[in-house]
C-alpha positions as CSV (number, residue, x, y, z in Angstrom):
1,X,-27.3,8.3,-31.6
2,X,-27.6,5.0,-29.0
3,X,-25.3,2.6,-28.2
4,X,-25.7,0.0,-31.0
5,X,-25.9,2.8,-33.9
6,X,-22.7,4.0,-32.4
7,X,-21.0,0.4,-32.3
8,X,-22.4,-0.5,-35.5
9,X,-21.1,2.6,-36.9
10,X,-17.8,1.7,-35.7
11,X,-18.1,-1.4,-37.0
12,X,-19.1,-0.2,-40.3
13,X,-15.7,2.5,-40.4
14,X,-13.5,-0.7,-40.1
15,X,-14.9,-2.5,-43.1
16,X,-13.4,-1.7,-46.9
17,X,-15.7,-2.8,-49.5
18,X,-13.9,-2.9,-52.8
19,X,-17.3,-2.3,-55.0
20,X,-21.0,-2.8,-55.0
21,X,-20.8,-6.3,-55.6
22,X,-18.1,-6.9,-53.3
23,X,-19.7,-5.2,-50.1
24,X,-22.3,-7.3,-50.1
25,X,-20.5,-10.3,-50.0
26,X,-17.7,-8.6,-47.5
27,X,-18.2,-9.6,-43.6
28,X,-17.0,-6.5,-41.8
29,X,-14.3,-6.5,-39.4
30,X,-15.2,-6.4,-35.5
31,X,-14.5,-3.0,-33.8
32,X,-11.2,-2.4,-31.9
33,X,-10.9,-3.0,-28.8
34,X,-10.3,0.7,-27.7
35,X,-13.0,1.4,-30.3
36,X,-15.7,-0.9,-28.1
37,X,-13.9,0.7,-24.9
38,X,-14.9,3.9,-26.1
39,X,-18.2,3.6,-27.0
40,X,-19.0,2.0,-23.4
41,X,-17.7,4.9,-21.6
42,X,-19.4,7.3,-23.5
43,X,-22.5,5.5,-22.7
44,X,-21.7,5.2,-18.7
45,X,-21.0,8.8,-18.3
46,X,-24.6,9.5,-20.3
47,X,-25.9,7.4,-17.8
48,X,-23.9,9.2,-15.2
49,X,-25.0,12.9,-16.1
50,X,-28.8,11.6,-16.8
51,X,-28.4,10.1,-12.9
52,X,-28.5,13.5,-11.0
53,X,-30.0,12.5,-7.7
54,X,-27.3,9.6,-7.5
55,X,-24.5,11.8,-8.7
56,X,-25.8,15.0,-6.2
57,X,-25.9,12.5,-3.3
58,X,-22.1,10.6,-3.9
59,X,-21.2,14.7,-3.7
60,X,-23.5,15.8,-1.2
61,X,-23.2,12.9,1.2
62,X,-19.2,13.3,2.3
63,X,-19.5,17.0,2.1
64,X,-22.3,16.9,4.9
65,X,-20.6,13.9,7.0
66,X,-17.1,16.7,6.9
67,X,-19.5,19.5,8.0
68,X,-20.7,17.5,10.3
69,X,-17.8,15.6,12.2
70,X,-15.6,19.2,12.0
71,X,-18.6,21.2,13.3
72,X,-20.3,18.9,15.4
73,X,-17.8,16.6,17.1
74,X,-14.7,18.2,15.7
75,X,-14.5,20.2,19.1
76,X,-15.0,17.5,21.8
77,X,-12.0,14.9,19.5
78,X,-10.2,18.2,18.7
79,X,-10.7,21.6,20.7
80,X,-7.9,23.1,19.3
81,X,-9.5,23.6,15.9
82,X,-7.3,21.4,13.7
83,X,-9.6,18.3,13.5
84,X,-10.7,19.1,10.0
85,X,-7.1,18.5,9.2
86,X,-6.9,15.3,10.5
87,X,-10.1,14.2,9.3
88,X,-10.2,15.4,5.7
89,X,-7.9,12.2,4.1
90,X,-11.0,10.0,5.7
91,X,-13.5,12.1,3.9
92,X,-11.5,12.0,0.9
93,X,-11.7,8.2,0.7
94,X,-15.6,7.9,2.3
95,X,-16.6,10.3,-0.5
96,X,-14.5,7.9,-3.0
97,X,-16.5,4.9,-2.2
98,X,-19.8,6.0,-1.7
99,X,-19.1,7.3,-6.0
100,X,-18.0,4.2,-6.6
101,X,-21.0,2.0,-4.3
102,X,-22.9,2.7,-7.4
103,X,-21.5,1.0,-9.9
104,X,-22.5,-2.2,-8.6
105,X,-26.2,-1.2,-8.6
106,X,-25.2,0.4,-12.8
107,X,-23.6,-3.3,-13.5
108,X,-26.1,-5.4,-11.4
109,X,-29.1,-3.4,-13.5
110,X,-27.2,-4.5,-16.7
111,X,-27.0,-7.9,-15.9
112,X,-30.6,-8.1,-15.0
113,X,-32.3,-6.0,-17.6
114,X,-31.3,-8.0,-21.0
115,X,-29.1,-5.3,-22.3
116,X,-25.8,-7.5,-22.3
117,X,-27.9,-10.3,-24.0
118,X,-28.2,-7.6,-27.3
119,X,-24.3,-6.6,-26.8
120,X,-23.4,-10.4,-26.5
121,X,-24.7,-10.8,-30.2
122,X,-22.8,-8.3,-31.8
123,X,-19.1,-9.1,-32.7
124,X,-17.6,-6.8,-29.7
125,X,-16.1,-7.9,-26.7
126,X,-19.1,-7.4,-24.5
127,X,-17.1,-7.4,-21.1
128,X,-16.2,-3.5,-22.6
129,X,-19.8,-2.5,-20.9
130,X,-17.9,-3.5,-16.9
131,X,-14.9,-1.6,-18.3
132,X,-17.5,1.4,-19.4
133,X,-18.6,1.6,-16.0
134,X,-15.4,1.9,-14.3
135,X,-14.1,4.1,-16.4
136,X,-16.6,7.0,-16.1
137,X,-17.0,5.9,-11.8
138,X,-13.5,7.1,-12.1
139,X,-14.3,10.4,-14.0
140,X,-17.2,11.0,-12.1
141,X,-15.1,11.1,-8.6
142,X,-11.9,12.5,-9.2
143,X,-14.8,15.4,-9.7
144,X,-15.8,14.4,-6.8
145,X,-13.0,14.4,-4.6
146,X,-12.1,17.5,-6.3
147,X,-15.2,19.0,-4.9
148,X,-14.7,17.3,-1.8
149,X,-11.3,18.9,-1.3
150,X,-12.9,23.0,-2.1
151,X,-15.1,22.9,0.1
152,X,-12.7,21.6,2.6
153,X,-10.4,24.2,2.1
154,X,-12.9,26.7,2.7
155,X,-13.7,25.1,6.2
156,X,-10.4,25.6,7.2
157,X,-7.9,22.7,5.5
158,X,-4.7,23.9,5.3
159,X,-2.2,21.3,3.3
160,X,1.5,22.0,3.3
161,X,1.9,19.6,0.7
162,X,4.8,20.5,-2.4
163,X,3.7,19.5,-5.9
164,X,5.2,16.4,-6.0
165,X,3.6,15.1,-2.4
166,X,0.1,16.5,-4.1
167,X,0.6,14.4,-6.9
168,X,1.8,11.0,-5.1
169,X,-1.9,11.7,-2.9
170,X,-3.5,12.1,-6.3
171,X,-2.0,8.6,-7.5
172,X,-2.8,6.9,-4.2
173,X,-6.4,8.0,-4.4
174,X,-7.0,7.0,-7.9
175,X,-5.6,4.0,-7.1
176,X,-7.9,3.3,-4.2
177,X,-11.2,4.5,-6.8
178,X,-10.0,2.1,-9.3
179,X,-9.3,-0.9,-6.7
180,X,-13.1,0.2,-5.1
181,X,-14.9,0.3,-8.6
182,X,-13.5,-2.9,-9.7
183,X,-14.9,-4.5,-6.6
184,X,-18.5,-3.2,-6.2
185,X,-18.3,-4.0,-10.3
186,X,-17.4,-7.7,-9.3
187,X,-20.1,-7.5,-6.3
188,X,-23.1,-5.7,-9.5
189,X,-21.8,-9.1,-11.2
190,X,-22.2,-12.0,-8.5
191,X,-25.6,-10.5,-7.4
192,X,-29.2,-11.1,-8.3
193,X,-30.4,-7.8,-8.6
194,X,-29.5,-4.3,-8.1
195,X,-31.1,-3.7,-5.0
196,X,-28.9,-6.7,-3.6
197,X,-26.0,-5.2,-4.8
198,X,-26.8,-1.8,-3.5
199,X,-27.1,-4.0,0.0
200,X,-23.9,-5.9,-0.3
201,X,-21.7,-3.0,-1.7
202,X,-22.9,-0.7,1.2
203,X,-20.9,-3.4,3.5
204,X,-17.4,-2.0,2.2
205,X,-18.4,1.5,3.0
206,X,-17.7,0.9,6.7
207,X,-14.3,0.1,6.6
208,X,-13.4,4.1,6.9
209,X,-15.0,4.3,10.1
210,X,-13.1,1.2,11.3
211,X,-9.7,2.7,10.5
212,X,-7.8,5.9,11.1
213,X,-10.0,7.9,8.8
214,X,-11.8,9.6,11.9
215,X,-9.9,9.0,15.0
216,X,-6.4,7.6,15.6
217,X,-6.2,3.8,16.1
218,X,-5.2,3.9,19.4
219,X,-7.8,5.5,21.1
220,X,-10.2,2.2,20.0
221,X,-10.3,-0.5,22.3
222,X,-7.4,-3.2,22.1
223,X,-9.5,-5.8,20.7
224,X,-10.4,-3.1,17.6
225,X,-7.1,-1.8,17.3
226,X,-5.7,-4.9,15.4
227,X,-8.3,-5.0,13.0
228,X,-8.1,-0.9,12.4
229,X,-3.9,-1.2,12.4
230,X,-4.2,-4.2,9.3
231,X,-6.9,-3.4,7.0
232,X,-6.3,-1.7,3.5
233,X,-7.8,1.7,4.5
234,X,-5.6,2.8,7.2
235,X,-2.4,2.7,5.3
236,X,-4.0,4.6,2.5
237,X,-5.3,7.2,4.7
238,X,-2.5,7.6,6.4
239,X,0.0,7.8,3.3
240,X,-2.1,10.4,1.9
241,X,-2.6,12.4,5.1
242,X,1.8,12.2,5.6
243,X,1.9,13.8,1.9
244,X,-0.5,16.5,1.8
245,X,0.1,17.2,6.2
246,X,3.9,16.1,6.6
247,X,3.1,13.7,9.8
248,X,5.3,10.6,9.2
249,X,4.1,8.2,6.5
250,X,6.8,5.2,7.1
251,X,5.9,2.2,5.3
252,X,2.2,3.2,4.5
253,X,2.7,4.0,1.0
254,X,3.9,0.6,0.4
255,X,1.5,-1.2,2.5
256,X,-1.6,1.2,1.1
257,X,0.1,0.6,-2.7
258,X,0.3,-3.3,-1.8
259,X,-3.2,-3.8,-0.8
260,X,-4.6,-2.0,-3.5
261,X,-2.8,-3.7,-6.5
262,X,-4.1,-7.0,-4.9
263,X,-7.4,-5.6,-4.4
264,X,-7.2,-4.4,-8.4
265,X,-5.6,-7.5,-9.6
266,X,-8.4,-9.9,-7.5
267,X,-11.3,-7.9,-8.0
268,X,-10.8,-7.7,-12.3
269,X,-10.2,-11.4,-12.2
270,X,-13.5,-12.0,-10.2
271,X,-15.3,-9.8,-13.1
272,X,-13.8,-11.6,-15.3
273,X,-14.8,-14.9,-14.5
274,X,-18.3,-14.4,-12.9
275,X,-19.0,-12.1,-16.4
276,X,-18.2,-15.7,-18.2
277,X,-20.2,-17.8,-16.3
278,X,-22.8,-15.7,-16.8
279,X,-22.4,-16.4,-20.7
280,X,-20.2,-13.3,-21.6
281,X,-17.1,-13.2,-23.7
């Protein structure tokens, strides 16, 4: 079944014709909301699944930059053996945005391909497609990270978090994928094609290796430090590397929770308003 049998079908559910006559006269009701939501995200995690040299390399990609920074230069930052510690949280986060870098490319080929011109003439809310993709970017790395976090456990992570400190590191990271997808959606949006958007969204994936994610702040030069110390990923590295390794969070979790909700809150009111001028609804 595609995508407009399914809406359609939908569609189709929420009308009550009271007889033959009737029916054809009756104009069915517009699907719900959640309905339209649903529909979308089953359709972005098809995509998703059919994708497997995208979704192999958003896997593959952080797992071989941990091998490689705990292997390879773990000993000359670290030689006593703990860097992988210290450096999973980064990975954790690098391995979140590189899943959810593609998104703009899945919006971006959307906008560009005439599919949302079909969607726009059907009685839905056709801005559901954006929130299609962000939902299943947000399925598709919590498996991710979950993978992420295995293998790094069999390399030699050792957490001491309790349950509770597990499941505040789970929030902040979810957090951070939502806030991330929202944004490369907005950048798929604003951009001509997906290959620009793949180009432009790529620019975000440097912050981690401008903050803490790697090697403490204050080992950059002064000039750097600043920068490193006051952008959103440091604090949510750091917040989730005090709750699942017990070094002192102090006012990261606000700081990491205060960026990301204004991250969130700008980045879905940019897709909102570049999807309308592009002539959605």
């Amino acid at each position: 079944m595609n995508d407009f049998q399914a809406l359609k079908n939908v569609q189709s559910v929420n009308s009550t014709p009271l007889s033959n006559k009737s029916s054809l006269q009756a104009t069915p009701k517009p699907p719900s909301f959640a309905a339209t939501n649903a529909v979308f995200i089953g359709r972005s995690i098809r995509h998703s699944l059919r994708n497997i040299e995208s979704l192999m390399m958003a896997i593959m990609l952080p797992i071989m930059l941990m091998l490689l920074f705990t292997y390879v230069f773990g000993g000359a930052i670290d030689s006593s053996g703990n860097y992988v510690n210290y450096v999973v949280p980064g990975i954790i986060l690098l391995c979140a945005g590189f899943g959810s870098s593609s998104t703009a490319v899945d919006v971006a080929t959307d906008m560009t391909n005439g599919i949302i011109n079909r969607f726009r003439t059907m009685p839905i809310s056709s801005i559901s497609v954006i929130t299609g993709h962000v939902a299943a970017s947000l399925a598709r790395n919590l498996l991710a990270t979950c993978l992420v976090i295995g293998v790094a456990l069999l390399v030699g992570f050792r957490p001491n978090a309790t349950f509770i400190e597990w499941l505040g590191a789970i929030g902040i990271i979810i957090l951070f994928i939502l806030t991330f997808t929202w944004l490369f959606a907005a950048i798929g949006l604003v951009t001509g094609s997906p290959s620009a958007a793949s180009g432009y969204g790529f620019a975000l994936l440097f912050l981690p290796y401008l903050s803490s994610a790697f090697v403490p702040t204050n080992t950059m030069p002064s000039w750097m430090q600043g920068f490193a110390n006051h952008q959103p990923i440091t604090p949510v590295i750091e917040t989730i590397r005090g709750l699942l390794m017990g070094t002192p969070v102090l006012n990261n979790p606000w700081w990491a929770i205060g960026w990301c909700v204004a991250l969130l809150v700008i980045a879905i009111s940019w897709c909102i308003l570049a999807f309308r001028k592009n002539g959605g609804k």
